[in-house]
Structure formats: C-alpha cells, structure tokens
C-alpha positions in Angstrom: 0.0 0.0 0.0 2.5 2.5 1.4 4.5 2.1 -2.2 1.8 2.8 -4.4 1.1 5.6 -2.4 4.7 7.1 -2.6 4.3 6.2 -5.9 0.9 8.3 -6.2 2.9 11.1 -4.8 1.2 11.0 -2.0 3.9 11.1 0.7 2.0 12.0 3.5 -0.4 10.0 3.7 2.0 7.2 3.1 4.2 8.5 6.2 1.2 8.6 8.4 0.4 4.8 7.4 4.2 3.7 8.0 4.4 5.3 11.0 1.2 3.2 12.1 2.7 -0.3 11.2 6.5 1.2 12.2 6.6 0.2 16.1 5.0 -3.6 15.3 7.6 -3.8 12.6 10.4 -3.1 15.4 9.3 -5.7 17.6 9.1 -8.3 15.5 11.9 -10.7 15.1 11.4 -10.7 11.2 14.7 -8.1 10.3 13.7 -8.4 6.5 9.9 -6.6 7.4 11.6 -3.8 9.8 14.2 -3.0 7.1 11.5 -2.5 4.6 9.8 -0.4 6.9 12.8 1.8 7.7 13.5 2.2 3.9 10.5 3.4 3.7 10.1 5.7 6.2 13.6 7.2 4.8 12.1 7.2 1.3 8.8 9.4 2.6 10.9 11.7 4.6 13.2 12.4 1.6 10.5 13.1 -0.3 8.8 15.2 2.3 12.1 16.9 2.6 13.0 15.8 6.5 16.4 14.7 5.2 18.1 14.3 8.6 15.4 12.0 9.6 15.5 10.6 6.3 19.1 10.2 6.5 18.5 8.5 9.9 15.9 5.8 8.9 17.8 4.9 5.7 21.0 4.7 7.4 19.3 2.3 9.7 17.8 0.6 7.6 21.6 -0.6 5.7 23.0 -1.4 9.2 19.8 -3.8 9.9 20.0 -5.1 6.4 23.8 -5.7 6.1 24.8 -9.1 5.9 21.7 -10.3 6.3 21.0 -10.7 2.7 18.2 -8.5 2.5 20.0 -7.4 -1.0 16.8 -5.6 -2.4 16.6 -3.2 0.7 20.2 -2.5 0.6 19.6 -1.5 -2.9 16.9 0.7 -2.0 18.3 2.0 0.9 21.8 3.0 -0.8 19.7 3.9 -4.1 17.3 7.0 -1.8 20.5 7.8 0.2 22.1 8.9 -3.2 19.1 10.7 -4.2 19.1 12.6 -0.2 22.4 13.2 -0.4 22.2 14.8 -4.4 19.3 17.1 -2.6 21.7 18.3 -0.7 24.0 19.3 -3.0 26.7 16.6 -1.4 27.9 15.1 -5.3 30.5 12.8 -3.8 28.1 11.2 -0.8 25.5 10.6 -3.6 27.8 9.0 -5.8 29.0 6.7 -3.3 25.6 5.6 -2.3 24.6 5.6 -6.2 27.5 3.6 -7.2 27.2 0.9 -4.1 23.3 0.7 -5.2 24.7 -0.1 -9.2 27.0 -3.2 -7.8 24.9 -4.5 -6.0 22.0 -4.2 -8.7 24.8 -5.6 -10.6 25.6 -8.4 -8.5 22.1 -9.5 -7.8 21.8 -9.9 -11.4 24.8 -11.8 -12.5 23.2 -14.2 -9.3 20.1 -14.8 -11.4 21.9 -15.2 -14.2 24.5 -18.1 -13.2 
C-alpha cells in the first residue's frame, strides 16, 4: 500500500500509514519486514524533505540489512540515500551511495543469471 502511495505522490499519507505499522515492525523478530519499513520511512521523509530523519531511517535501515541478505533493501536504501544526499548538494556522498546501489544491482543480477 505505502508504495503505491509514494508512488501516487502522496507522501503523507503514506508517512502517516508507515508510522502506524512502524513500532510492530520493530518488535518483530522478522529483520527483513523492519528493514522495509525503515527504507520506507527514509524514502517518505526524503521526499517530504526531513532529510536528517530521512538520512536516519535509511542509514538504519543498511545497518539492519547488512549481511543479512536482504540485497533488495540495501539497494533501495543505498539507491534513496544517493538521491538525499544529491538534494543536498553533497555530489560525492550521492555518488557513493549511487554507485554501491549499481553493484549491488549488478551483482544481484549476474546471481540470477549463473
């Protein structure tokens, strides 16, 4: 829901519905679910223009996805980090996040592949 709402363009209403399901997502023990929800509760506040509490979310949501093979939301996370940090004028911070979003892209596709 939240995503076709972003999608929509209608960011608030789709931070007002993640922030609904956000404390049940913490609690459970299912990391893949609470990344999600962090990555998009960074997208929404990037787009609403909060970018330090984006920044927060998404940066939270790569430390709870690293490692854990939750590839897709440390593609999105890393991929909405670049765009924050090209908001804020920061051209070498949003390359770094772009370009670690484009290998892993990269790698999760040579995986299907092979």
């Amino acid at each position: 829901i939240c995503s076709a709402l972003v999608k929509k363009g209608d960011y608030q209403i789709a931070y007002d519905t993640i922030l609904k399901i956000f404390p049940e997502s913490q609690m459970l023990r299912n990391k893949f679910f609470a990344t999600q929800t962090l990555t998009n509760l960074g997208l929404t506040e990037l787009k609403l223009k909060n970018y330090n509490q984006s920044k927060s979310f998404l940066k939270q949501a790569l430390e709870t996805a690293n490692g854990k093979g939750f590839i897709e939301n440390e593609i999105n996370a890393s991929f909405h980090l670049s765009e924050l940090y090209e908001a804020q004028d920061s051209a070498r911070l949003a390359f770094k996040y772009y370009k670690r979003a484009d290998e892993l892209q990269k790698k999760t596709t040579l995986q299907k592949i092979h």
